[in-house]
C-alpha positions in Angstrom: 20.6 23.9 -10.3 18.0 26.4 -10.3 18.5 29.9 -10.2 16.7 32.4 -7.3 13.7 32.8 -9.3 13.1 29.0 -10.2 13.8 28.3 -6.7 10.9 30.4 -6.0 8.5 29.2 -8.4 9.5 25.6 -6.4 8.5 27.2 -3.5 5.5 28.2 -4.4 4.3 25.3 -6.2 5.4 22.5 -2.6 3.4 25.3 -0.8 0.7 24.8 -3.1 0.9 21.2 -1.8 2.4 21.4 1.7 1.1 24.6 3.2 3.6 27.4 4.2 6.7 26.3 5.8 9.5 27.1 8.6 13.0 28.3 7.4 15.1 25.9 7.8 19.4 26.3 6.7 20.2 27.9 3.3 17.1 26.3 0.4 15.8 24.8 3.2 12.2 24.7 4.5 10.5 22.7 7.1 7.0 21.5 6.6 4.1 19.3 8.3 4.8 15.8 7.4 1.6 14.7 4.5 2.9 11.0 5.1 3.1 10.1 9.4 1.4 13.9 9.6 3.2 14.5 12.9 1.6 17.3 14.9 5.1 19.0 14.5 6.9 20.5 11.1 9.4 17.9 10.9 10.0 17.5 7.2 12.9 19.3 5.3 12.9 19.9 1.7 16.0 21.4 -0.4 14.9 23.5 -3.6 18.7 23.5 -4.4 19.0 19.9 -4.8 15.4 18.9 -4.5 15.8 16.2 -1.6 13.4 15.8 1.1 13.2 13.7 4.5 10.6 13.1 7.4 12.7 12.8 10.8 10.2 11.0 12.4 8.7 8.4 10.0 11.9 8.9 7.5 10.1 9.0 4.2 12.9 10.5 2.1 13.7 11.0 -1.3 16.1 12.9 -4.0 13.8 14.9 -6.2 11.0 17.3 -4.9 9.0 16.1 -8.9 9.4 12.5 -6.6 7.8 13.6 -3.7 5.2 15.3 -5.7 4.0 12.5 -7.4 4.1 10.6 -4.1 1.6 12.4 -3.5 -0.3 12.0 -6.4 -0.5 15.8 -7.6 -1.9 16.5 -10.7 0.0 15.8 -14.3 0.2 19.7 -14.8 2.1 20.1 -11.3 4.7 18.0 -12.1 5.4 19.2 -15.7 6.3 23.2 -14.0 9.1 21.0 -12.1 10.3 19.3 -14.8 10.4 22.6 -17.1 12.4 23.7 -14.0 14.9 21.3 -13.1 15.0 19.6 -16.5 14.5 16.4 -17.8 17.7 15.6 -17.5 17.8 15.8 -13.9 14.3 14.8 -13.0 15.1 11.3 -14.8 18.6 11.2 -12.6 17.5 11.6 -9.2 13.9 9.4 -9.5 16.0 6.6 -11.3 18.4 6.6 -8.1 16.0 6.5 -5.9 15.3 2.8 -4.3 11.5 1.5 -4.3 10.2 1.5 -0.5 9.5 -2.2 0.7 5.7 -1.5 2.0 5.3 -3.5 5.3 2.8 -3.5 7.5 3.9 -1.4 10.9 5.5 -3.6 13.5 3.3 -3.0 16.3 0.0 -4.3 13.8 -2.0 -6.9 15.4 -4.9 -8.6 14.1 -8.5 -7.9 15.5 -8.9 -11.7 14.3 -6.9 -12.9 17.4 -8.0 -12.0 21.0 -4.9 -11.0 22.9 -3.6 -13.4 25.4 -2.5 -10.5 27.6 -4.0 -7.7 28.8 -4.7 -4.7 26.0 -7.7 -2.4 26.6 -7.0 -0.9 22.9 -8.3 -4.6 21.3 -11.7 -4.2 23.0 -11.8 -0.2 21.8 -10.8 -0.8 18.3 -13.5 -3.5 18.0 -16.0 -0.8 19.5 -14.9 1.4 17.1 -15.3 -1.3 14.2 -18.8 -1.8 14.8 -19.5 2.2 15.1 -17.9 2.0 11.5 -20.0 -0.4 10.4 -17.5 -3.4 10.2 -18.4 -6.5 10.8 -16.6 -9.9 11.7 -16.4 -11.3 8.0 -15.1 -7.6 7.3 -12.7 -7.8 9.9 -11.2 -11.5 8.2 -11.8 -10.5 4.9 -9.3 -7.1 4.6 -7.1 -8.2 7.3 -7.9 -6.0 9.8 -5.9 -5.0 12.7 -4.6 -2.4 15.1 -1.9 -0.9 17.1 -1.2 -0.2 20.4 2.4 1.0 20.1 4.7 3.4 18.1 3.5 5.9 15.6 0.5 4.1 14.7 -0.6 3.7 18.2 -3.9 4.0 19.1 -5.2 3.6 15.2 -7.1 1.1 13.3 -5.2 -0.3 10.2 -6.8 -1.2 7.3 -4.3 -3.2 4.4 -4.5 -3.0 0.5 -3.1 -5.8 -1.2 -2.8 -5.7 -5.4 -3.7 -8.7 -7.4 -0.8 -10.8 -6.0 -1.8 -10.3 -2.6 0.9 -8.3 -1.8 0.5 -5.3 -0.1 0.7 -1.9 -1.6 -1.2 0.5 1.0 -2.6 0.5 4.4 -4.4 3.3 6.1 -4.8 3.7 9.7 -7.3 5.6 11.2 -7.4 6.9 14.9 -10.4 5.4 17.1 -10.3 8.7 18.7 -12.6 11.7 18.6 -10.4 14.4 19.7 -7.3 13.2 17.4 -5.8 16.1 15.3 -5.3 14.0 12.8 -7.8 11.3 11.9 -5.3 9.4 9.0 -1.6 8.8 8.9 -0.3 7.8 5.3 2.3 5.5 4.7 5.3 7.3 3.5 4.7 5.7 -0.2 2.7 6.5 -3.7 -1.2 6.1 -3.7 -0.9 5.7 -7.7 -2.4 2.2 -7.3 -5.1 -0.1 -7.2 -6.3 0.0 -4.0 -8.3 -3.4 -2.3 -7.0 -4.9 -6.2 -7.1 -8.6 -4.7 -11.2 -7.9 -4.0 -12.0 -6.9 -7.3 -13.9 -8.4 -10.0 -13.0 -6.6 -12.9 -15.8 -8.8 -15.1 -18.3 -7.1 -13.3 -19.4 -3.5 -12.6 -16.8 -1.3 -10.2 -17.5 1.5 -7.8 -15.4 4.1 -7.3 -15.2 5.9 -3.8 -13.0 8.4 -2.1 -12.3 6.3 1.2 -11.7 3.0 2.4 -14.8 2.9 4.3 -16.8 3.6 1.7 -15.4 0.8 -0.2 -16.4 -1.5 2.6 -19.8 -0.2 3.2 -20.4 -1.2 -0.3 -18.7 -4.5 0.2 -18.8 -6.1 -3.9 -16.4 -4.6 -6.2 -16.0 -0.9 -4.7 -12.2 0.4 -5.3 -11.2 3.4 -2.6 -8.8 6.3 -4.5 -7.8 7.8 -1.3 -9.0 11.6 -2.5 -11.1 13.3 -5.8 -8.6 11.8 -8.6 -8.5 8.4 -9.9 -4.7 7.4 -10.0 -2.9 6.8 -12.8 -2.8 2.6 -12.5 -6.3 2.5 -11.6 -7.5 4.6 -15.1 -4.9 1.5 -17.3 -5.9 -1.2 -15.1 -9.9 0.0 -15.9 -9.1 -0.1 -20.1 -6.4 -3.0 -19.6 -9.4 -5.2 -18.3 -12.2 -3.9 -20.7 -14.1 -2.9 -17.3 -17.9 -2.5 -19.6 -19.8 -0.3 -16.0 -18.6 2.0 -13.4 -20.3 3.8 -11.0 -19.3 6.8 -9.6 -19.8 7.9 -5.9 -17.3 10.9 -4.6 -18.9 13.1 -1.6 -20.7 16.2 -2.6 -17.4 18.6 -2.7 -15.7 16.6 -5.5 -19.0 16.4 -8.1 -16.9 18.6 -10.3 -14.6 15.5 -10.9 -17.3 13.1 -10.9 -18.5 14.6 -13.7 -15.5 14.9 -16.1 -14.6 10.9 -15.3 -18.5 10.3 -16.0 -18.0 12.1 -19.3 -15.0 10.6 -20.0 -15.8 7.0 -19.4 -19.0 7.6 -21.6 -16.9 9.1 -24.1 -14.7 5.6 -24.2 -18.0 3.6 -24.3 -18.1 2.7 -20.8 -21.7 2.8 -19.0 -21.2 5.0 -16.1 -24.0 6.1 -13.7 -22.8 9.1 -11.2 -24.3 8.6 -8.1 -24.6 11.9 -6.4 -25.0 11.0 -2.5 -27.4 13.4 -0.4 -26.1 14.7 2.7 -24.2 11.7 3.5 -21.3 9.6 2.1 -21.1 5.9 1.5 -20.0 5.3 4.8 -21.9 6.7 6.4 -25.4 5.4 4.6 -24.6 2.1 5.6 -24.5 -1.1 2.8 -28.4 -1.9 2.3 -29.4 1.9 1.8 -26.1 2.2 -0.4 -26.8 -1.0 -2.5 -30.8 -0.1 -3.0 -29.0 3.5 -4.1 -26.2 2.1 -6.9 -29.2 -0.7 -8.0 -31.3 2.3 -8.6 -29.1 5.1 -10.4 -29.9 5.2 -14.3 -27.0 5.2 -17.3 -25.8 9.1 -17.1 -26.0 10.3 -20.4 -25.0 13.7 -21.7 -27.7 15.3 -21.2 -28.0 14.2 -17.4 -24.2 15.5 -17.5 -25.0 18.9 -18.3 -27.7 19.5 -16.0 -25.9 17.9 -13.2 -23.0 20.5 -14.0 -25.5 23.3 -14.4 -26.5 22.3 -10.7 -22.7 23.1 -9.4 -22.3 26.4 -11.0 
């Protein structure tokens, strides 16, 4: 077990994450849930024996390197916590811990299917769609729905399925403006493919930050939930021999737009960065989006530095 000043250094690094906690009992600390993101601290984590649980949506584990790379920190993150614990112990508790059956929640209902009784939130949540952007064939196509009940109430859900059509994420997003929190995460890892059964990996792919820029774009576009592509998305591109990516992250994450761009043209991949002005894909809407990517030139090195010079 880790001694007072490695427990620190743990500390230091889940605040890194986390934010700054409540004391809980002895190696305990209390922090904001980043999975159900309850308005309330309500998850515990041990530095002493590294486990962690949600009491509200119960996401849970044995090793805080697990719930790090849950969350998809970065590969230099989770090496401090492995110098820390030790191999040893960081292969121990993440091979006891059981995969998480993904489901959708219980309460989901499809927007596809008019409720026979009476729900308000159907009518809302298709108001909502349309703000978005989201269209009928959009609505069939993803497996839209919504619900009205339990932690997800009040929220648009949006599935992911991989290339077996089996689902490996959902997001759902409130319909409401004054929400706190506009996402709640299911309590598993976002290393993977997001929207994989909608991909053509013959033809050029887009990468985006969110799911509704992914659906703006409509052919091809693969969401990575934040500014780094996961780990089984970067395989499944050189697994495939993907030959074109583009590249559009908002405006605050052009730093790692541009390392991916340079790395991809390192590997011989065409990639075109597509730096958006003022507004994200979501919210330019699919024809100004698609005359945007048809547009964009090959980004060569040159283009590279300049664009980098740009962000200093």
């Amino acid at each position: 077990m880790p001694s007072l000043h490695k427990k620190q250094k743990v500390l230091n690094i889940i605040n890194s994450v986390l934010g700054i906690p409540d004391r809980g009992k002895i190696d305990e600390h209390i922090y904001f849930c980043p999975f159900c993101h309850h308005h309330k601290k309500k998850m515990n984590v041990n530095v002493e024996n590294g486990q962690f649980h949600c009491w509200v949506c119960d996401a849970k584990g044995r090793s805080i390197y697990s719930l790090l790379k849950r969350l998809n920190v970065e590969n230099n993150t989770l090496l401090k916590i492995t110098e820390i614990y030790g191999d040893d112990y960081i292969t121990m508790e993440s091979s006891g811990e059981s995969e998480i059956e993904l489901r959708l929640p219980e309460e989901f209902k499809s927007l596809t299917k008019e409720p026979t009784g009476f729900d308000p939130l159907y009518k809302h949540v298709l108001i909502y769609a349309k703000k978005r952007g989201i269209t009928k064939s959009d609505i069939i196509r993803y497996n839209i729905g919504y619900c009205n009940s339990g932690i997800y109430s009040g929220r648009m859900i949006i599935p992911s399925y991989d290339e077996n059509n089996k689902l490996n994420y959902f997001i759902a997003r409130t319909i409401y403006d004054d929400e706190d929190y506009k996402y709640k995460n299911p309590p598993v890892s976002k290393d993977i493919v997001a929207l994989e059964n909608q991909i053509n990996w013959n033809e050029p792919i887009t990468l985006v930050e969110g799911i509704f820029d992914a659906m703006s774009i409509k052919r091809n576009a693969i969401p990575i939930f934040g500014k780094f592509i996961p780990k089984l998305l970067m395989k499944k591109i050189f697994e495939t021999g993907v030959s074109d990516i583009y590249i559009m992250l908002d405006m605050d994450a052009q730093k790692q737009a541009l390392h991916y761009t340079n790395y991809f043209s390192q590997q011989g991949i065409r990639t075109r960065n597509i730096i958006p002005q003022k507004k994200d894909a979501s919210e330019m809407g699919f024809s100004s989006v698609t005359e945007t990517i048809r547009n964009t030139e090959l980004t060569d090195y040159s283009d590279i530095i300049s664009q980098k010079l740009k962000n200093l």
